[in-house]
N, C-alpha and C positions, 0 to 999 in steps of 0.2 A: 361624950356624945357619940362619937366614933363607935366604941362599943353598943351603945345602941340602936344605930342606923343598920351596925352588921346583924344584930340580932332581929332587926326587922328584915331584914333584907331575906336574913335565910327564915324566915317563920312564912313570912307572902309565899317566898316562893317553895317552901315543904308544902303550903295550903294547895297552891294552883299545881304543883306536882312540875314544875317547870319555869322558865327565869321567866321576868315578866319583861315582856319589851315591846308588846301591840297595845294601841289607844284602847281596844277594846277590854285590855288585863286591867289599866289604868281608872278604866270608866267603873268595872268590878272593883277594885280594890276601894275606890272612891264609895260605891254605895257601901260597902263592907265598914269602911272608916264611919259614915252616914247612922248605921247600924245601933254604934258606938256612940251617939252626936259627937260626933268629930266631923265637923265640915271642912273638906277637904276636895280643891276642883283637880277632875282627871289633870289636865294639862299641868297646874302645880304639881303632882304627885311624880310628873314625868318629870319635869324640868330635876325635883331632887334627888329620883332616880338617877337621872344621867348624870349631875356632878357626886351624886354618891360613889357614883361606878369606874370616873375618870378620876377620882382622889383614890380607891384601890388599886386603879389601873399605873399612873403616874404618879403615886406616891404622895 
């Protein structure tokens, strides 16, 4: 799973051309997910964001 979080993680952000870290990248990604029918709400998309990012961070 890990390997797939990373491969999401840099595909988002090769998309937006930049890390994602504003509600508003979150609210985008969310319709982007939407797109797809992946319903998926900005604030979830954050929250596994940031423990994605403190598990590469902290180990």
């Amino acid at each position: 799973m890990k390997r797939d979080l990373t491969a999401l993680v840099k595909a988002v952000e090769k998309k937006f051309g930049q890390s994602v870290t504003m509600a508003t990248d979150f609210e985008k990604l969310a319709f982007a997910f939407a797109k797809q029918h992946v319903a998926l709400q900005p604030t979830m998309l954050k929250k596994l964001w940031h423990r994605y990012l403190e598990r590469e961070t902290f180990g």
